[in-house]
N, C-alpha and C positions, 0 to 999 in steps of 0.2 A: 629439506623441509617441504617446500613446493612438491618437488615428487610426489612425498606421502601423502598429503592434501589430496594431489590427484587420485592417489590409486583407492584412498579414500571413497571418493565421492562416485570412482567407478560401482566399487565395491555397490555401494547405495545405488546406483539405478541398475545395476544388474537385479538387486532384489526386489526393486520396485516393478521393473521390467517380469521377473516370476510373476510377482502377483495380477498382471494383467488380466490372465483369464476369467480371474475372480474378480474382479475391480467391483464396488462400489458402493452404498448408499449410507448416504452423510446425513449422520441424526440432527435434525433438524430443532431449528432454534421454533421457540412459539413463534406465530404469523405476529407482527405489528403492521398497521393499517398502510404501510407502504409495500411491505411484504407480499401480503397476502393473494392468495389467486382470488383470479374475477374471470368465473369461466364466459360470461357474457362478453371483454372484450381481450381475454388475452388471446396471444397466438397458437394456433392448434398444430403446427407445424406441418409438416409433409412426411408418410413413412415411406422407412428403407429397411425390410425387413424387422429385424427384430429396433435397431434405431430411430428415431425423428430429426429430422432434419428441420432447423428454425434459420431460414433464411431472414435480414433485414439490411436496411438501406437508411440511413439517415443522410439528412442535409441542413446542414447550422450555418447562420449570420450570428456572428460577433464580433461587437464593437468594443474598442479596448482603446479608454484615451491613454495610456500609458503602456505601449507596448515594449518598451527596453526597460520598464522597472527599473527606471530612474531619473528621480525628481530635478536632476540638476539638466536632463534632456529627455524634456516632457513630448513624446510625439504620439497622436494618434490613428487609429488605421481600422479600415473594415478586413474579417476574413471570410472567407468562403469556406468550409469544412463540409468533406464527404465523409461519412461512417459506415461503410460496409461490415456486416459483423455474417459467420455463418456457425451454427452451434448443432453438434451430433451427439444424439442423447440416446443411452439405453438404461433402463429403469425396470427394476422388478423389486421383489416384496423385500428381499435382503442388500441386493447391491443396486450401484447404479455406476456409469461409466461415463466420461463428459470429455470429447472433445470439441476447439474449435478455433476461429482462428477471427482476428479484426483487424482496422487499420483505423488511422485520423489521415486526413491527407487534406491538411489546411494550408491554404494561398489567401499573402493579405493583396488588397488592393494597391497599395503605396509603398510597402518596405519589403521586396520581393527576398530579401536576407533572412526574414521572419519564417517562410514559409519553411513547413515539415511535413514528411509523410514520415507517422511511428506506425509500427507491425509488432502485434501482439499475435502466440499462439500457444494453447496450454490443450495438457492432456491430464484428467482429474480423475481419482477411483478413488469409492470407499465400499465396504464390504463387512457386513456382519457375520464374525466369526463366535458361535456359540453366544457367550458374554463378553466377547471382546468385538473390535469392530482397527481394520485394517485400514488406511487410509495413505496415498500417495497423490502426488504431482508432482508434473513437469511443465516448467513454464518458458516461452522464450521471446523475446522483446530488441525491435529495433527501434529506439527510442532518440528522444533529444534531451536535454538540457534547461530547462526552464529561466529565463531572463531573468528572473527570481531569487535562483538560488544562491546563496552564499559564494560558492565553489564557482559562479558562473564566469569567462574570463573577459566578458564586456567584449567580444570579438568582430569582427564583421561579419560574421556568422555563426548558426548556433553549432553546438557543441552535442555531436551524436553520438550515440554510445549503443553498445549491445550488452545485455542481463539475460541471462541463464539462471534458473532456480529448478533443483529438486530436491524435493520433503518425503519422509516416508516418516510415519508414525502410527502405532499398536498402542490402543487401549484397551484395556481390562477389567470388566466390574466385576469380581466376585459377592453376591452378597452386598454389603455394604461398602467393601471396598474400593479403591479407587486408582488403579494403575496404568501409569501412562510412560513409552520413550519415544522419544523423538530423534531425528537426522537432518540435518540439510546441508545443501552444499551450492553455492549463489556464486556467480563471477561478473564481472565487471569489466566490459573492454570499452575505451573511449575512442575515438578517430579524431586526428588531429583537429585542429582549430587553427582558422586566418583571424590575426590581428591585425589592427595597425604597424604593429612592431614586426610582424614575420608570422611564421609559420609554427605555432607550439603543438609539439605531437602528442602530448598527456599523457607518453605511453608510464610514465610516472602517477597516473592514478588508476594505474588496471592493476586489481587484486581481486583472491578469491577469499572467502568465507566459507568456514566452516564450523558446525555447530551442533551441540548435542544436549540433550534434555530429560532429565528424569524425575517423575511426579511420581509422589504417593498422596491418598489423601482417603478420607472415610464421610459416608451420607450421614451425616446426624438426625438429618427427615427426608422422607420425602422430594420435599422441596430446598434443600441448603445441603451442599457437600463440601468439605474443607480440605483443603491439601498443603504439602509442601514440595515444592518444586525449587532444584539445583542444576544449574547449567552452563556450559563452558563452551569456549568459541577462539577461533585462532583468526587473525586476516593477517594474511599474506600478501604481500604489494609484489610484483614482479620486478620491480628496478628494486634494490634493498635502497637506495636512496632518491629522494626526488629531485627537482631541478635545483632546488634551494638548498641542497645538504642533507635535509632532513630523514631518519629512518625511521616508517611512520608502521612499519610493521607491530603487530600487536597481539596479545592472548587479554584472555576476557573471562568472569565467573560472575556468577547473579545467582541469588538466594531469595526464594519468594515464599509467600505466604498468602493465602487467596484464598474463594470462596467460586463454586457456583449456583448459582441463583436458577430455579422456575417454580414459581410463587402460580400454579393454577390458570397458567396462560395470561396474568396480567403480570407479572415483573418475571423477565429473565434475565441473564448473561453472566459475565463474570470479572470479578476483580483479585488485583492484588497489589499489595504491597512487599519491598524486598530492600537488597543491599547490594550496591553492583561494584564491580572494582575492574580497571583496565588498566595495563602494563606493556608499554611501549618499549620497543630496540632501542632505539635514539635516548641514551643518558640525560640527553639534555632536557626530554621530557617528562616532567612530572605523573607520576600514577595519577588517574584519575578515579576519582569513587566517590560514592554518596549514597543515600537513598536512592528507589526507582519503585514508579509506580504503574501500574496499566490497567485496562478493563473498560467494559460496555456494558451500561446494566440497560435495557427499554422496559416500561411502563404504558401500559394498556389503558389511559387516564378511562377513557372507555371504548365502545366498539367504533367509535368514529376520532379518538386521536391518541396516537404517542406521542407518549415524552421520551427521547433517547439521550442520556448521561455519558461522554466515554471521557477517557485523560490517558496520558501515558509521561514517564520520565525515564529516559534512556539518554548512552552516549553514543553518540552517532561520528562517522569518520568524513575527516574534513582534508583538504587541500590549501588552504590558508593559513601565509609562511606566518610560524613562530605558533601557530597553535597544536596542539598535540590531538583534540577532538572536541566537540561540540553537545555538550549537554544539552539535550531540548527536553523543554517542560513545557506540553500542552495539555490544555480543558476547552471539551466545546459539546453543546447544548443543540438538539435536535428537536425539532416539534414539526410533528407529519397530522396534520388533518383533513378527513374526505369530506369535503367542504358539500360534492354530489357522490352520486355514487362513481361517476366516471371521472371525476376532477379532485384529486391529491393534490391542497398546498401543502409546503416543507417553510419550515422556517429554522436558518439554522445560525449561531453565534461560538467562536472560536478565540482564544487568546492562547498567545502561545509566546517561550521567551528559549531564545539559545544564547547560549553562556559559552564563550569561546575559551577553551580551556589553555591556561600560560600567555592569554590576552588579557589586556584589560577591554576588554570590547563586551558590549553585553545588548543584545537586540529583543524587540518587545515585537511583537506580530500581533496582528488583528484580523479576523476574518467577518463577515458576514452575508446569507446569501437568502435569497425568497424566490421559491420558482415553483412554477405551476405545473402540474401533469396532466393533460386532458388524453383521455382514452374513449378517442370519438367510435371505434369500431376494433375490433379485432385483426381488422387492417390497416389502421393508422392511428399512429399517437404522437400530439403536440404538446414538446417543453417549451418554457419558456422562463426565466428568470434573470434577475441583477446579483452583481456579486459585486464584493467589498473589499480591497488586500491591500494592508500597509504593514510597513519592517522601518523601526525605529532604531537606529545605533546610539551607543552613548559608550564612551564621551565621544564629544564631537570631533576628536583629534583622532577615531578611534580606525580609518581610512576603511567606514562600514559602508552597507548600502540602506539611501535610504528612497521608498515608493510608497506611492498612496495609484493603487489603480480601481476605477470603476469599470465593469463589465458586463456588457447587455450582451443577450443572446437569446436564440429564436432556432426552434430543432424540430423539424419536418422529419418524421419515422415511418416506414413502409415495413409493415412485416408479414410474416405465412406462414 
């Protein structure tokens, strides 16, 4: 089974890989006031031929009084973060092509165990073909583990992982109509983790995904297109069992119904509503299924603010014994305002709930955050914002996590 997964997802970037020559340009959503270019201070880049070249350099202070997310060992700590990002752009009237590559490489003051360097690098193409428009990426990620997370194993150190993603998807409008398929193929390797207890190698939570998509749907105006969209997904765990017995191996189907919205450059995006079902190896896990929802609509309240709507309801895959997977239900509420013309406040609120599937465990999340964008020049821009993160378990026998963290930060940007 694994084999074919692989040869799979060869198959897809060899055809992604074809379409290089042609790579690129991604029809773009309407501007919202966060969006939007500002040729006065954004960055002009540097050419390289037919490319641009956007070089930048960030430097963030944040302060985090709970930095192991959790309340029962409440400790706080300053970090230091450098953000090197470099982005090669080529652009013409049909396609565009976009690589580039970033890092975080934060070090706290007090809990040197906290510190992580993640490395992000993706290669992006889209490409209008006739009425149809070609679209691929490749993404690749040396990441950590957030103190946060459910899955996280409270270690003496964090928990690093590498993520690999490639997507290839063809849409098609003929006329009114509306045709779209999709691919992807995502993998997941973790590196072990020091505990108290010893040494856990998680090679028990390294698995691939794979996944496929097919939309139909027709313009009723202009402005509003309706479709329906079917789509099926396998994960494959590399251990068929994990440390605890468990065979968390899985197939997957979702049935959707949706719209998309561009209402004259003031309301765009798009939603849907569906019905999902997942079916686990391990007998002893229950199918999981329910409704599921997603989507983003923004709202242009006028030329100086958005309102951004999004939610989603999916099952997500988990590590935590006796649960099969994790239903997460989130809604959260964005408002972008240019308070000047070079200074974006955002104000944004979040509620979100995961439902541990074959647990009785059931967690509430809250987010909230307010941060300012100042774009003194075209060669420097200062963030600055407070952010809000709490996860509530219930019942309280339910051995959940629970955090209340506040976090201030302060982001120095050099760009060209």
């Amino acid at each position: 089974m694994r084999q074919r997964i692989r040869t799979a997802a060869w198959l897809l970037l060899l055809a992604w890989l074809a379409s290089l020559p042609a790579a690129a340009q991604q029809l773009e959503r309407r501007d919202t006031v966060a969006q939007r270019s500002r040729p006065g201070v954004d960055a002009d880049g540097m050419p390289l031929g037919a490319w641009r070249l956007y070089p930048e350099l960030g430097l963030e202070l944040r302060y985090d009084d709970n930095v192991f997310a959790d309340d029962q060992f409440e400790e706080s700590d300053t970090a230091t973060i450098v953000r090197p990002e470099l982005r090669l752009e080529n652009r013409a009237s049909r396609y565009r092509a976009l690589l580039g590559a970033n890092a975080d490489i934060a070090r706290y003051a007090d809990f040197d165990s906290e510190d992580y360097t993640d490395l992000r690098g993706w290669l992006l193409g889209d490409m209008q073909l006739g009425e149809g428009e070609l679209r691929g990426e490749l993404r690749y990620g040396k990441l950590h583990e957030d103190r946060s997370s459910p899955d996280d194993l409270r270690g003496t150190e964090l928990t690093e992982f590498s993520r690999r993603d490639a997507r290839l998807a063809y849409g098609y409008r003929p006329g009114r109509l509306l045709l779209r398929a999709d691919a992807g193929f995502h993998t997941l390797d973790f590196d072990a983790t020091q505990t108290a207890a010893g040494l856990v190698s998680n090679d028990d939570r390294d698995r691939d995904l794979l996944e496929f998509g097919l939309r139909g749907g027709y313009s009723v105006s202009p402005d509003l297109a309706l479709y329906a969209e079917g789509r099926i997904d396998q994960i494959d765990y590399d251990l068929a069992r994990d440390r605890d017995g468990f065979e968390r191996s899985s197939d997957g189907w979702e049935l959707r119904f949706g719209g998309l919205l561009d209402f004259t450059g003031r309301t765009a995006g798009e939603f849907y509503v569906g019905y999902q079902s997942r079916d686990y190896d391990d007998p002893r896990f229950s199918d999981a299924s329910g409704p599921s929802l997603g989507g983003e609509v923004s709202w242009n309240m006028s030329g100086l603010t958005t309102l951004t709507i999004s939610g989603s309801r999916h099952i997500d895959s988990t590590t935590v014994v006796g649960a099969s997977g994790i239903t997460k239900s989130q809604l959260a509420f964005g408002l972008d305002h240019e308070l000047l013309r070079n200074l974006i406040l955002t104000v944004e609120a979040e509620v979100a709930n995961d439902d541990f599937e074959g647990l009785e465990r059931n967690d509430d999340l809250a987010r909230v955050e307010l941060r300012g964008r100042y774009l003194a020049n075209r060669f420097l821009q200062l963030l600055f914002g407070y952010r809000y993160r709490q996860r509530d378990s219930s019942p309280a026998n339910a051995a959940g996590r629970e955090y209340r963290i506040n976090e201030i930060y302060l982001r120095v940007t050099g760009q060209l």
